[in-house]
mmCIF file as gemmi writes it, N, C-alpha and C atoms, coordinates in Angstrom:
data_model
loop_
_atom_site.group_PDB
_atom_site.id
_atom_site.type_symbol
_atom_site.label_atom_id
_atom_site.label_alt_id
_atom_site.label_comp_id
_atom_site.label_asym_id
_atom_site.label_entity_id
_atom_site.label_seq_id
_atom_site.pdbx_PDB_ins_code
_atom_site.Cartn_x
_atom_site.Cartn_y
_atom_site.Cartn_z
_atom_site.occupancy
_atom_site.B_iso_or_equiv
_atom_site.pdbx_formal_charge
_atom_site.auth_seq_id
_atom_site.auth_asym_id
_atom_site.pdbx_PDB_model_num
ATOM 1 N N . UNK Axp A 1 ? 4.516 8.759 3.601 1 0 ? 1 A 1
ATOM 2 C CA . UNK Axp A 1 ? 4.687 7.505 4.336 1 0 ? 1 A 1
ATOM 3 C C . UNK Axp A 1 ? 5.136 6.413 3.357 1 0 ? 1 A 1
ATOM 4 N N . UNK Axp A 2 ? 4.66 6.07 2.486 1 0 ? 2 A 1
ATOM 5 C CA . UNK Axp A 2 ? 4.975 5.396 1.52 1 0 ? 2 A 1
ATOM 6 C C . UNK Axp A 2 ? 5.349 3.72 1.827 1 0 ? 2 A 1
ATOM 7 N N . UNK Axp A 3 ? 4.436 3.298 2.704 1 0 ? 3 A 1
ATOM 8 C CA . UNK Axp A 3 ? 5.345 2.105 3.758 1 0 ? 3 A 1
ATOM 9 C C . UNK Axp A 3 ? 4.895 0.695 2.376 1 0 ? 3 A 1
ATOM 10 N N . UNK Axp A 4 ? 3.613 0.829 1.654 1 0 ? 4 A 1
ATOM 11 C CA . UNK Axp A 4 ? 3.087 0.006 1.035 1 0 ? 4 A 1
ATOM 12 C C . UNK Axp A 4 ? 3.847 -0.447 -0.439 1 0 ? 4 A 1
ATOM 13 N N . UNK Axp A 5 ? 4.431 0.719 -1.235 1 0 ? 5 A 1
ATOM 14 C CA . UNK Axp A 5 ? 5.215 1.029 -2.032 1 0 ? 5 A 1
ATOM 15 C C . UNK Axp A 5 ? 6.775 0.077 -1.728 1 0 ? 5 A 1
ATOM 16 N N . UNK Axp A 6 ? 7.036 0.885 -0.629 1 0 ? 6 A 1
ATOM 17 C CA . UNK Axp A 6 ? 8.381 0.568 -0.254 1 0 ? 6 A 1
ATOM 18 C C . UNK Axp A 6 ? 8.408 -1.471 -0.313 1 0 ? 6 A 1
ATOM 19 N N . UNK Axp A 7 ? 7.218 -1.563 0.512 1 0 ? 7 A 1
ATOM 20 C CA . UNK Axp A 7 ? 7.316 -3.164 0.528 1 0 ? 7 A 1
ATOM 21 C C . UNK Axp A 7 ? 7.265 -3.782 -0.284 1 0 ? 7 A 1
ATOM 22 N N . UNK Axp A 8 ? 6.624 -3.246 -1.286 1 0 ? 8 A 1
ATOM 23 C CA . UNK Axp A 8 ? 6.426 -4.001 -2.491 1 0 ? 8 A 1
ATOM 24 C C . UNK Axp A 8 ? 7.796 -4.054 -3.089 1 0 ? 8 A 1
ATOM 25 N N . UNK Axp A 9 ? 8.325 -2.907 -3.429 1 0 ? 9 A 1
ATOM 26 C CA . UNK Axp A 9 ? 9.768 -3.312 -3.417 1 0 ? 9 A 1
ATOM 27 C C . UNK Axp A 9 ? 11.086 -3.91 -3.104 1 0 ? 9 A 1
ATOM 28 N N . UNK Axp A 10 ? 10.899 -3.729 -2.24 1 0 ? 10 A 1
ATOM 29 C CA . UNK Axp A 10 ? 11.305 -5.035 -1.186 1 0 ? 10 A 1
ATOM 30 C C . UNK Axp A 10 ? 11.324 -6.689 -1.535 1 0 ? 10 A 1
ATOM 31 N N . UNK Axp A 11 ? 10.001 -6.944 -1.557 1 0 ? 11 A 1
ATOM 32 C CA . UNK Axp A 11 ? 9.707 -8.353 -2.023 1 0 ? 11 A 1
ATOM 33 C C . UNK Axp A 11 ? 9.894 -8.388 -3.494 1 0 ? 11 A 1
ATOM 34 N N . UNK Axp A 12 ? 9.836 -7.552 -4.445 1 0 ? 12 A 1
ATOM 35 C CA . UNK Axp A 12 ? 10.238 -7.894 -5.729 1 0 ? 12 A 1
ATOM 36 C C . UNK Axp A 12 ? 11.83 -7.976 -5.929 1 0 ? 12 A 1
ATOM 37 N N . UNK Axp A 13 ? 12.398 -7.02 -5.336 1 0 ? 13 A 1
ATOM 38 C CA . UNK Axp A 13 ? 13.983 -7.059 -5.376 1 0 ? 13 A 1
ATOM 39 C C . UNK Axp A 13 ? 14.198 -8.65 -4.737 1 0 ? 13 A 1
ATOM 40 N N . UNK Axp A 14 ? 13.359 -9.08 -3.412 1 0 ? 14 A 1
ATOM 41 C CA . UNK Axp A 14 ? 14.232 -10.642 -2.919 1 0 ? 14 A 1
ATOM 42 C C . UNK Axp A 14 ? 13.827 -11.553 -4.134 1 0 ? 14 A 1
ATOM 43 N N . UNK Axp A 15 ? 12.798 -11.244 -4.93 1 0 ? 15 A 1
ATOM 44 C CA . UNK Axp A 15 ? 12.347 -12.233 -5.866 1 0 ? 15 A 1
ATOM 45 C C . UNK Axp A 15 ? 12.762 -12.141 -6.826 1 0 ? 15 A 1
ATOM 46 N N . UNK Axp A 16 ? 14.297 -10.972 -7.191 1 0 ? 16 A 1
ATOM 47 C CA . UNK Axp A 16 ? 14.817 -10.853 -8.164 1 0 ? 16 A 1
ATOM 48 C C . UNK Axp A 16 ? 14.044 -10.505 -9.757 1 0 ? 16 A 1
ATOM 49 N N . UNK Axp A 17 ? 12.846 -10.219 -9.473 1 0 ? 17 A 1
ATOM 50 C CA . UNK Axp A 17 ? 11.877 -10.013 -10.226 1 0 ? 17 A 1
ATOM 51 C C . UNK Axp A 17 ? 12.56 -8.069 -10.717 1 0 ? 17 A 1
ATOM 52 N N . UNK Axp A 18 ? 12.441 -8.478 -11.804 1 0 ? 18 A 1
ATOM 53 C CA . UNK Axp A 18 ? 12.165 -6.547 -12.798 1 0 ? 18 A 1
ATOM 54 C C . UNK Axp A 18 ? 10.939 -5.941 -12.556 1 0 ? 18 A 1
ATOM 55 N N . UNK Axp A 19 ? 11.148 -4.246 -12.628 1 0 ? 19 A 1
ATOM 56 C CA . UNK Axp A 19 ? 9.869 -3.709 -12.316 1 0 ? 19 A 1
ATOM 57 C C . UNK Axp A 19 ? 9.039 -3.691 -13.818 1 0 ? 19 A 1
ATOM 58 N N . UNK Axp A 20 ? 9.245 -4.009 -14.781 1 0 ? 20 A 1
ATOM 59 C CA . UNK Axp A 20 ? 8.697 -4.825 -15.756 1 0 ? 20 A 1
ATOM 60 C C . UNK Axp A 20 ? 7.586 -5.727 -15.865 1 0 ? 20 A 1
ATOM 61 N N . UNK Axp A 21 ? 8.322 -6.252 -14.842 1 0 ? 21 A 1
ATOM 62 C CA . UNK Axp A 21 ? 7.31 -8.024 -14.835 1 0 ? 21 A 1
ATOM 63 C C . UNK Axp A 21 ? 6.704 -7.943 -14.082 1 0 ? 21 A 1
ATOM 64 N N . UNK Axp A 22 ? 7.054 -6.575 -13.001 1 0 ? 22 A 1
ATOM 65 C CA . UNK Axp A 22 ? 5.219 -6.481 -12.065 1 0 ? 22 A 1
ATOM 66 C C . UNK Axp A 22 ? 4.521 -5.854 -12.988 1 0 ? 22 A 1
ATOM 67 N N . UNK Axp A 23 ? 5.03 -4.956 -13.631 1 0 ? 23 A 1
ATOM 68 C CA . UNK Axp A 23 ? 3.789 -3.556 -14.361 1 0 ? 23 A 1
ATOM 69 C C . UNK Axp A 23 ? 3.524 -4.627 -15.375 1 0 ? 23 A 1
ATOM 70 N N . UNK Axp A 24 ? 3.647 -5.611 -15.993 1 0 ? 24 A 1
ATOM 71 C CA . UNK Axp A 24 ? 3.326 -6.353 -17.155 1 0 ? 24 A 1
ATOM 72 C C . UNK Axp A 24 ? 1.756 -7.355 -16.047 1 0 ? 24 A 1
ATOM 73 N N . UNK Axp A 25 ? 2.406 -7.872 -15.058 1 0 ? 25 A 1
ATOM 74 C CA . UNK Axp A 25 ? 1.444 -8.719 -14.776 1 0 ? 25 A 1
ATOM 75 C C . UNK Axp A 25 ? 0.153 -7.784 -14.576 1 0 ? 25 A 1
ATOM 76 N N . UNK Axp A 26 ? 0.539 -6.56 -13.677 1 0 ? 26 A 1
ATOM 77 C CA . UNK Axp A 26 ? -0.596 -5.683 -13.234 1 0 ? 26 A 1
ATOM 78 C C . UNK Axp A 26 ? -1.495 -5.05 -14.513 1 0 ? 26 A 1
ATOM 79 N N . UNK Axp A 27 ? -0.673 -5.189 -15.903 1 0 ? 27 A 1
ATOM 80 C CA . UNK Axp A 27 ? -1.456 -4.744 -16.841 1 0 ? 27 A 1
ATOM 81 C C . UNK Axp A 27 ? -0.974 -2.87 -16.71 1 0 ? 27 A 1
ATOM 82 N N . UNK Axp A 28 ? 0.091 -2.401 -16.391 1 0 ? 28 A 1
ATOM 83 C CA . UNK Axp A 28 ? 0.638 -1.078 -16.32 1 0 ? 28 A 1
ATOM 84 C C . UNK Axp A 28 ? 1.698 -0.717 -17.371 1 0 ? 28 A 1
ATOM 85 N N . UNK Axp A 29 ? 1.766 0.261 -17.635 1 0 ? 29 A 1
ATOM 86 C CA . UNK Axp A 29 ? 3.141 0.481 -17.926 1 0 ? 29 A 1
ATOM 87 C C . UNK Axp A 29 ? 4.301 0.838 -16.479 1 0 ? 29 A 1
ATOM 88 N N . UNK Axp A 30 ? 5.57 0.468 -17.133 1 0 ? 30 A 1
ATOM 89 C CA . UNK Axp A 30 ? 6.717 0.596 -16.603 1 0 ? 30 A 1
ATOM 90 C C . UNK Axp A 30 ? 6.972 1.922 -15.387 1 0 ? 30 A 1
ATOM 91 N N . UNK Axp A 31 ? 6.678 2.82 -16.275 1 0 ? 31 A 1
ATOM 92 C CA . UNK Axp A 31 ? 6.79 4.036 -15.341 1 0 ? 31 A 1
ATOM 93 C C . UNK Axp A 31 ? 5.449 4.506 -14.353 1 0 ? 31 A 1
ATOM 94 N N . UNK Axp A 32 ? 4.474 3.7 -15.043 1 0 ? 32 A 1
ATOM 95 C CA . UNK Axp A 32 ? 3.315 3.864 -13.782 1 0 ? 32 A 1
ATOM 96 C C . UNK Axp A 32 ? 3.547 3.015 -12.406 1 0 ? 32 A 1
ATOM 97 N N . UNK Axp A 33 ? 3.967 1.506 -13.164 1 0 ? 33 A 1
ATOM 98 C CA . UNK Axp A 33 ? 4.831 1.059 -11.712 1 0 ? 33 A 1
ATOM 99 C C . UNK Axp A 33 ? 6.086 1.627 -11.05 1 0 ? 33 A 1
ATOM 100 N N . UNK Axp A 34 ? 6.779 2.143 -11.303 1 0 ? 34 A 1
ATOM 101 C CA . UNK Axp A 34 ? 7.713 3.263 -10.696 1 0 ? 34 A 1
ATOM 102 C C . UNK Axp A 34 ? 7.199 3.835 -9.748 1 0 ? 34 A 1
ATOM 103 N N . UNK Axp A 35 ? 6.197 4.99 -10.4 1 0 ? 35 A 1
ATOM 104 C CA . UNK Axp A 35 ? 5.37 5.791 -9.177 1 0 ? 35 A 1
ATOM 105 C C . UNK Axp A 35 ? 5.017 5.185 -8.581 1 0 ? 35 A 1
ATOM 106 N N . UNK Axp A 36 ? 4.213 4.052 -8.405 1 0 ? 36 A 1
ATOM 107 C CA . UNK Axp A 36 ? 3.587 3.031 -7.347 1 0 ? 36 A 1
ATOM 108 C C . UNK Axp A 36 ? 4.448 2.989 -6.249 1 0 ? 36 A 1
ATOM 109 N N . UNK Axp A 37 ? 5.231 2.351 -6.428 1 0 ? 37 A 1
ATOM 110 C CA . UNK Axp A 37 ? 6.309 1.814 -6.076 1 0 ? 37 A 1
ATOM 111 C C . UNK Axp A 37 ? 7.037 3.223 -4.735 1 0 ? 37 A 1
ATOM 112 N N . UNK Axp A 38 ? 6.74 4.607 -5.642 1 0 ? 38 A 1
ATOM 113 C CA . UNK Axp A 38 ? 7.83 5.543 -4.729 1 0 ? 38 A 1
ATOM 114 C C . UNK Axp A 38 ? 6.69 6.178 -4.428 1 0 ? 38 A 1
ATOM 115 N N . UNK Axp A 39 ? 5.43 5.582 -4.204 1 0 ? 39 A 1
ATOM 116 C CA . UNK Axp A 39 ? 4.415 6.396 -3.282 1 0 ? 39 A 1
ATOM 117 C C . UNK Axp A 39 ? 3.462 7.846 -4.478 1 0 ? 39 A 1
ATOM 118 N N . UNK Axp A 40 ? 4.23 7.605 -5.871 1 0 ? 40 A 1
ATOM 119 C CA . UNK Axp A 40 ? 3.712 9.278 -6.45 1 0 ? 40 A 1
ATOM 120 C C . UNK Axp A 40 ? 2.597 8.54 -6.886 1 0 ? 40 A 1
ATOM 121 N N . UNK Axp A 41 ? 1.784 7.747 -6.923 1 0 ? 41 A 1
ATOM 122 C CA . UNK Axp A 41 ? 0.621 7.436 -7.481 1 0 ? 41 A 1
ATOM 123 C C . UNK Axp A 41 ? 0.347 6.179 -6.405 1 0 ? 41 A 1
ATOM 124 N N . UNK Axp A 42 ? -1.325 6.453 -6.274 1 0 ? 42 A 1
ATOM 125 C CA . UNK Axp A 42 ? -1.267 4.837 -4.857 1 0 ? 42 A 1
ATOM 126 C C . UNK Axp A 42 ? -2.065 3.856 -5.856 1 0 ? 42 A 1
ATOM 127 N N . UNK Axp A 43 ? -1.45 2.963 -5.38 1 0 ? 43 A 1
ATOM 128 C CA . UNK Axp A 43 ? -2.267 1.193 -5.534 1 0 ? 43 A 1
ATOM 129 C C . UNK Axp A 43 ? -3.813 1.662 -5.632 1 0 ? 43 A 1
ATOM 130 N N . UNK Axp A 44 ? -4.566 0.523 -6.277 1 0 ? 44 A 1
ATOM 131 C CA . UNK Axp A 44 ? -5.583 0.298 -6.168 1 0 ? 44 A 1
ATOM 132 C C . UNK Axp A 44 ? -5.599 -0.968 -5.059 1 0 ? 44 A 1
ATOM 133 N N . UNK Axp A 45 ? -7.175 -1.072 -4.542 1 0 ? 45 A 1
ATOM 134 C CA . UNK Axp A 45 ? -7.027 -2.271 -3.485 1 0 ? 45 A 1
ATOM 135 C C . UNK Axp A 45 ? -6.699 -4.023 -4.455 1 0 ? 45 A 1
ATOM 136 N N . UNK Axp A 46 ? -7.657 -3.858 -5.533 1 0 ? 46 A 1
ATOM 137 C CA . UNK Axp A 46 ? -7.067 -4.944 -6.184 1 0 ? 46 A 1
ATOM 138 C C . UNK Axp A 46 ? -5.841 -5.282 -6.869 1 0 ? 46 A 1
ATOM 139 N N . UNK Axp A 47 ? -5.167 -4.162 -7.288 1 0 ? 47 A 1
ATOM 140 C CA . UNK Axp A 47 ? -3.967 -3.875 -7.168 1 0 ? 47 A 1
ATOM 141 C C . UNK Axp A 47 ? -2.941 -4.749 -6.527 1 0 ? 47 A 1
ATOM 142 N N . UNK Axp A 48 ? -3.459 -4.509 -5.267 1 0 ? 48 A 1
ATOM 143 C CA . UNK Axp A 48 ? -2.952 -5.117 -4.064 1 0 ? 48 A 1
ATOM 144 C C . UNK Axp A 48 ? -3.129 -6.413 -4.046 1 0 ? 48 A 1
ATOM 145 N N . UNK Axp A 49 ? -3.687 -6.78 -4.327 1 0 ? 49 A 1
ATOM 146 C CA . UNK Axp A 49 ? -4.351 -8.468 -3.823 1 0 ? 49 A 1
ATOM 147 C C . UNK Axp A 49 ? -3.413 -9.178 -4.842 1 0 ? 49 A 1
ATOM 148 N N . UNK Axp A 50 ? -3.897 -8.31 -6.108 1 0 ? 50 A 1
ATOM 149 C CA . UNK Axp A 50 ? -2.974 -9.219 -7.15 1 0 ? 50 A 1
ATOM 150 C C . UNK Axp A 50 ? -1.273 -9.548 -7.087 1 0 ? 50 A 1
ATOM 151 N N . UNK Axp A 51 ? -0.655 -8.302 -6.721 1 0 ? 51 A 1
ATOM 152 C CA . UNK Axp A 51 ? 0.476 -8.052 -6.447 1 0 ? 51 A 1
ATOM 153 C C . UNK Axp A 51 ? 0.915 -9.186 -4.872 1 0 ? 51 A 1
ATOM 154 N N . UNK Axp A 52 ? -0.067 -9.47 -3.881 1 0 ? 52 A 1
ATOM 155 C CA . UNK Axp A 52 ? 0.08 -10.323 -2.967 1 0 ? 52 A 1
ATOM 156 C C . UNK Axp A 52 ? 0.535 -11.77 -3.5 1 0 ? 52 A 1
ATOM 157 N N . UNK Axp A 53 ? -0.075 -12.387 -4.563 1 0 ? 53 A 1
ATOM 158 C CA . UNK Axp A 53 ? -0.264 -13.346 -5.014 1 0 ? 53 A 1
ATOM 159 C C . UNK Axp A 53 ? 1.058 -13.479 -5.729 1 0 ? 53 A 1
ATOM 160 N N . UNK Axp A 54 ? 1.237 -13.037 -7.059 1 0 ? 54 A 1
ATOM 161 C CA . UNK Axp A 54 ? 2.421 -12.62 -7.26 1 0 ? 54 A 1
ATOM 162 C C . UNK Axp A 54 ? 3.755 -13.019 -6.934 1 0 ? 54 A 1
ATOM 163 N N . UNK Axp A 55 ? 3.793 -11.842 -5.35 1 0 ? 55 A 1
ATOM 164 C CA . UNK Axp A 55 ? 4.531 -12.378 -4.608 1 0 ? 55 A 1
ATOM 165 C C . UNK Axp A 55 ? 4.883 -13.078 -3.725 1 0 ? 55 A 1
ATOM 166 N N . UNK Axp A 56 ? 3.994 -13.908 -3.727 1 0 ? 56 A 1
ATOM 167 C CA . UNK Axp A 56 ? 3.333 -14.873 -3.111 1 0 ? 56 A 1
ATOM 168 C C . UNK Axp A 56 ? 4.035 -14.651 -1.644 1 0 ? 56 A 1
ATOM 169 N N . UNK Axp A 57 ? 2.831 -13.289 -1.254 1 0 ? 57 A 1
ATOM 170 C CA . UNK Axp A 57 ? 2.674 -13.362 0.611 1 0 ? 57 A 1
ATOM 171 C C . UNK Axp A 57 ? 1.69 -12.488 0.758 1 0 ? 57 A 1
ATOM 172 N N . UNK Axp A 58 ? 1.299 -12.475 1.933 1 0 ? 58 A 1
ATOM 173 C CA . UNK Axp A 58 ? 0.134 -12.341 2.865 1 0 ? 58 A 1
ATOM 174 C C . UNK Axp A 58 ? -0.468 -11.115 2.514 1 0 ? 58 A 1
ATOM 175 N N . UNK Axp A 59 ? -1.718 -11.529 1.597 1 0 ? 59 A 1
ATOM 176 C CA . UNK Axp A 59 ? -2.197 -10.503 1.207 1 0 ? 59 A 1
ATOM 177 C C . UNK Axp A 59 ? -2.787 -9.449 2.25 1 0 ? 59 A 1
ATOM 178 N N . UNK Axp A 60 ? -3.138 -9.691 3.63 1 0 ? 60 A 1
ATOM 179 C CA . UNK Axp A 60 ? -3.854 -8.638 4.534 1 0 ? 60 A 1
ATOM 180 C C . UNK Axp A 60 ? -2.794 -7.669 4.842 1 0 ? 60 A 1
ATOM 181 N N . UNK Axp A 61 ? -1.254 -8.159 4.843 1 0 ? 61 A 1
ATOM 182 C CA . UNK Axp A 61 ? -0.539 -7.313 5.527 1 0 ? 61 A 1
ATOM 183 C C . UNK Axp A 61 ? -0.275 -6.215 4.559 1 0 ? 61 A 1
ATOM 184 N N . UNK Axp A 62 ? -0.315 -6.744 2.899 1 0 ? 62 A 1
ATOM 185 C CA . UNK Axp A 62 ? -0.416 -5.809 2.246 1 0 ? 62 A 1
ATOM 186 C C . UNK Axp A 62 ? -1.321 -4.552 2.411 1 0 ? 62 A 1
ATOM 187 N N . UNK Axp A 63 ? -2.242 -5.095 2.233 1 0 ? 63 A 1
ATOM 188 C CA . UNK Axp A 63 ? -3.668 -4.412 2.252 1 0 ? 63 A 1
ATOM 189 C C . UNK Axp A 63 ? -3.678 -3.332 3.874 1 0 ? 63 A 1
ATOM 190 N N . UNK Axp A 64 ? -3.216 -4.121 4.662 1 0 ? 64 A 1
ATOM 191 C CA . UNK Axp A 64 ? -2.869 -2.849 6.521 1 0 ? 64 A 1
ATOM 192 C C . UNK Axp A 64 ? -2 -1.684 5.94 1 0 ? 64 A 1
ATOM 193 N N . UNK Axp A 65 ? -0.798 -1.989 5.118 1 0 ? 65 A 1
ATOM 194 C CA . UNK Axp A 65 ? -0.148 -0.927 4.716 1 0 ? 65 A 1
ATOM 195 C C . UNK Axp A 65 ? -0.548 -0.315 3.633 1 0 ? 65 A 1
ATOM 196 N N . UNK Axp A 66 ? -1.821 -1.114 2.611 1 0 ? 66 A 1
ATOM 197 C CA . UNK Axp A 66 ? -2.026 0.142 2.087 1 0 ? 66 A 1
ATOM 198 C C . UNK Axp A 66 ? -3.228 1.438 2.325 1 0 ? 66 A 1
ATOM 199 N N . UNK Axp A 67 ? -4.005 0.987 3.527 1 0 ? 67 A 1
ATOM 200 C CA . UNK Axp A 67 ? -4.894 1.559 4.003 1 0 ? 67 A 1
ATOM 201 C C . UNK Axp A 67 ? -4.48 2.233 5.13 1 0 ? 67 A 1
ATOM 202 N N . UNK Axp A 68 ? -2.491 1.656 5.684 1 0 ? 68 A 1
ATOM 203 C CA . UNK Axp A 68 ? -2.345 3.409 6.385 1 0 ? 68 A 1
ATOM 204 C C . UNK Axp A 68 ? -1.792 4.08 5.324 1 0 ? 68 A 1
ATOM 205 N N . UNK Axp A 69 ? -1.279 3.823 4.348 1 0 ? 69 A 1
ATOM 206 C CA . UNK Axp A 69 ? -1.148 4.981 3.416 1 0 ? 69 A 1
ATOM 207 C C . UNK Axp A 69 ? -2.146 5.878 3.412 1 0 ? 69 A 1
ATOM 208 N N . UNK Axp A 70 ? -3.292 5.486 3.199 1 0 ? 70 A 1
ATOM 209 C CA . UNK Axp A 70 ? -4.183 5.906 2.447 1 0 ? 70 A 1
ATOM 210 C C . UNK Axp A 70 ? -4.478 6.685 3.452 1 0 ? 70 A 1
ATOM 211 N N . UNK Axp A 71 ? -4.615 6.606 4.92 1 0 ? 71 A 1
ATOM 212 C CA . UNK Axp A 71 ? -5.307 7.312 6.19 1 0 ? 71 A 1
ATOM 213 C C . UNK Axp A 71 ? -4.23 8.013 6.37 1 0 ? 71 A 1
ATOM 214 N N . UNK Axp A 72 ? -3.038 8.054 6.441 1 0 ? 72 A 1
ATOM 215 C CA . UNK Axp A 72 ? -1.818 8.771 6.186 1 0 ? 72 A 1
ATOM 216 C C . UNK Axp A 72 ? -2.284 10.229 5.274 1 0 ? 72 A 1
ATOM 217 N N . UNK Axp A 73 ? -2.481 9.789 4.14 1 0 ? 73 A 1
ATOM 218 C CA . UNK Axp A 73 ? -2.185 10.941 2.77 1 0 ? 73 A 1
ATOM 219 C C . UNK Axp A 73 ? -3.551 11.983 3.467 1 0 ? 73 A 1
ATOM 220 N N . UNK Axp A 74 ? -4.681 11.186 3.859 1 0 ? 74 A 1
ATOM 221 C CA . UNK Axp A 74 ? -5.765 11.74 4.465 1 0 ? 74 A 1
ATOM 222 C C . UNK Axp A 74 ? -5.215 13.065 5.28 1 0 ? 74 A 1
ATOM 223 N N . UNK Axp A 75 ? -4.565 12.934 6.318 1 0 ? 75 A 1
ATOM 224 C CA . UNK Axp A 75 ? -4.536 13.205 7.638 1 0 ? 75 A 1
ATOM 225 C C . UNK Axp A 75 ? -2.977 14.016 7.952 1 0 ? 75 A 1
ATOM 226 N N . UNK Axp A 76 ? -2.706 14.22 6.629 1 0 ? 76 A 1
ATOM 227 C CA . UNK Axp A 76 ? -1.014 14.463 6.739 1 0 ? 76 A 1
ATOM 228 C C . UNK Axp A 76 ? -1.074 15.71 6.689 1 0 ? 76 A 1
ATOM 229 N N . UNK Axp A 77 ? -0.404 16.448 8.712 1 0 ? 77 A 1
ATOM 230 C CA . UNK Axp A 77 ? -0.216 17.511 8.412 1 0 ? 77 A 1
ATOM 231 C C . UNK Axp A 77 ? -1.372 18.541 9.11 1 0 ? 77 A 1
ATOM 232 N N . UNK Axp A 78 ? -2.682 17.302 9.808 1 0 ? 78 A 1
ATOM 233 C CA . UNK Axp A 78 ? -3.408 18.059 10.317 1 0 ? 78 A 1
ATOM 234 C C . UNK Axp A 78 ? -2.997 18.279 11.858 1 0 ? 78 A 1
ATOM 235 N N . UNK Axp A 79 ? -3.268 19.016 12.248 1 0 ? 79 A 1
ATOM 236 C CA . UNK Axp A 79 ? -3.133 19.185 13.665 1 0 ? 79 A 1
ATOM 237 C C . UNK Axp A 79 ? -4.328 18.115 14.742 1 0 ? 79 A 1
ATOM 238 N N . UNK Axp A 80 ? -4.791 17.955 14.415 1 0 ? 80 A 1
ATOM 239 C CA . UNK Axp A 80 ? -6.126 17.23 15.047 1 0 ? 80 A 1
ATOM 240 C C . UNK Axp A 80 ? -5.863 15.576 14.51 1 0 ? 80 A 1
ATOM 241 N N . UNK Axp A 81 ? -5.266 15.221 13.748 1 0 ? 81 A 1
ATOM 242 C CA . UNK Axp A 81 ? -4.999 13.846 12.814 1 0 ? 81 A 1
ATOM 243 C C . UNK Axp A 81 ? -5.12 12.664 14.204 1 0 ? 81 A 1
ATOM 244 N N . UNK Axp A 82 ? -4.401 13.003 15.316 1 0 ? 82 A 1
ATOM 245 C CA . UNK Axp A 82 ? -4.365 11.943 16.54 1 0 ? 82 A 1
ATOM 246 C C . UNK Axp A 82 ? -5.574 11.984 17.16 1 0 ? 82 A 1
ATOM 247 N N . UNK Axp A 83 ? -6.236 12.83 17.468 1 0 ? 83 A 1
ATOM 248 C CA . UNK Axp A 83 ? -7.149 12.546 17.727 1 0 ? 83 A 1
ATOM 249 C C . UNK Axp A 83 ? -8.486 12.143 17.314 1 0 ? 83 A 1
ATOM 250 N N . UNK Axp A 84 ? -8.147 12.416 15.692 1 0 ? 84 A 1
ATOM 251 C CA . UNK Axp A 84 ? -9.349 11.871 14.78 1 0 ? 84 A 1
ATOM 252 C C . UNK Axp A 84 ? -8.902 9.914 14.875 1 0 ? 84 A 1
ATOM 253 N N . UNK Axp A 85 ? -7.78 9.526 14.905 1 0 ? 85 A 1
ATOM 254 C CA . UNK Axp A 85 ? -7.247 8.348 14.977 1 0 ? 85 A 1
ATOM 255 C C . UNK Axp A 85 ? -7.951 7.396 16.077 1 0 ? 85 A 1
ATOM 256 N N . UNK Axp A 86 ? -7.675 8.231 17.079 1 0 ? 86 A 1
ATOM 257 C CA . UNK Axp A 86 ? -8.083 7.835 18.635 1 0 ? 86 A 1
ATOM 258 C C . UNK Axp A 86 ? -9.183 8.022 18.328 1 0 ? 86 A 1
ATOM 259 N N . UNK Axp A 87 ? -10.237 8.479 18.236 1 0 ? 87 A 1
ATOM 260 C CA . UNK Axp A 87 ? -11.614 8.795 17.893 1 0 ? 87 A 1
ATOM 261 C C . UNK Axp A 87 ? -12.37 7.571 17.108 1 0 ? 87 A 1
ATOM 262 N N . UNK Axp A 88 ? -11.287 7.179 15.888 1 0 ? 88 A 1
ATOM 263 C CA . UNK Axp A 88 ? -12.035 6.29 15.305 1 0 ? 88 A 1
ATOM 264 C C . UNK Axp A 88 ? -12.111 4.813 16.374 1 0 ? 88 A 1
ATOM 265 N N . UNK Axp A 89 ? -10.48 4.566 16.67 1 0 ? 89 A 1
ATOM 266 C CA . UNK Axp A 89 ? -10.099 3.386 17.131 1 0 ? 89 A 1
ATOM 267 C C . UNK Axp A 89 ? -11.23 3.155 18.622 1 0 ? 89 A 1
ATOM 268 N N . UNK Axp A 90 ? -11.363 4.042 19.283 1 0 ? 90 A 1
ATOM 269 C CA . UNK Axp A 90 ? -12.49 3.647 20.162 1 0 ? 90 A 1
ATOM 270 C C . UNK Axp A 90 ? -13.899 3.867 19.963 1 0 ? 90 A 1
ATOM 271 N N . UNK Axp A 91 ? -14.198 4.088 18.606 1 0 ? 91 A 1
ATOM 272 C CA . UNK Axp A 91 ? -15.456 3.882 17.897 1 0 ? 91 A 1
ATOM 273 C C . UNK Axp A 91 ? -15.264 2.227 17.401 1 0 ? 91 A 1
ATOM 274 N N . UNK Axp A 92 ? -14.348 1.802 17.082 1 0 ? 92 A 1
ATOM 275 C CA . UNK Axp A 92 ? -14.405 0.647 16.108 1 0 ? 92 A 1
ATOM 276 C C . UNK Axp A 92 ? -13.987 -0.26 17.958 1 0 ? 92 A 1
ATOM 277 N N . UNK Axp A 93 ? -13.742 -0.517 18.611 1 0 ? 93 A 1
ATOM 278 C CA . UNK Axp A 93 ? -13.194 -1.305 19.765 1 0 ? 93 A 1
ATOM 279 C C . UNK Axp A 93 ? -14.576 -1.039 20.573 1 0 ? 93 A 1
ATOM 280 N N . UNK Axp A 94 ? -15.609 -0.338 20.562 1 0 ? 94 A 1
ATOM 281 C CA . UNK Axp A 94 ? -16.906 -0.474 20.856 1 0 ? 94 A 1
ATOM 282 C C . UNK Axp A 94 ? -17.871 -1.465 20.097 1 0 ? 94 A 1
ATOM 283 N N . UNK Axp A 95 ? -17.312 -1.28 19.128 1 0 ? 95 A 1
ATOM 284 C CA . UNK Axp A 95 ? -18.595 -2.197 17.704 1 0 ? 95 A 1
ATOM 285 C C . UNK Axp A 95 ? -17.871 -3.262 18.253 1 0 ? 95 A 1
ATOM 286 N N . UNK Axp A 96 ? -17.261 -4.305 18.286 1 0 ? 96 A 1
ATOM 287 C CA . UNK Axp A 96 ? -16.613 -5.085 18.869 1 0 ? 96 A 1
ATOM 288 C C . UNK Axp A 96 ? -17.551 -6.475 19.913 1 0 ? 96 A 1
């Protein structure tokens, strides 16, 4: 899925920013931000927050895409994955 990666890229390319000067701020090397970036290694959540700031935008929307990644990489491939989905979503729309 890689939707969290991809965005991040996205907003660094409009910000004309190098993948340098994210892996420098994040405290990474170069090629660890690469993988980030193409999904071969995932974000951490603070990761995320920091990288929001950064680029200065909305850190939750970050954070939605990187937690369907994350339920993504989970679930990829199971046969049952929709209905574990549906399962949760009207567990959590009850707590409510």
């Amino acid at each position: 899925m890689n939707s969290l990666g991809s965005e991040i890229r996205r907003l660094r390319e409009k910000k004309g920013l190098l993948l340098r000067q994210m892996a420098s701020f994040l405290e990474v090397d170069t090629a660890i931000m690469s993988k980030l970036e193409r999904g071969d290694r995932n974000f951490q959540r603070e990761q995320v927050i920091k990288l929001a700031e950064f680029l200065d935008t909305n850190a939750d929307s970050l954070l939605v895409l990187w937690l369907a990644d994350k339920i993504d990489t989970v679930i990829t491939d199971d046969p049952l994955a929709v209905k574990a989905l549906n399962l949760v979503i009207e567990t959590k729309r009850k707590k409510k």
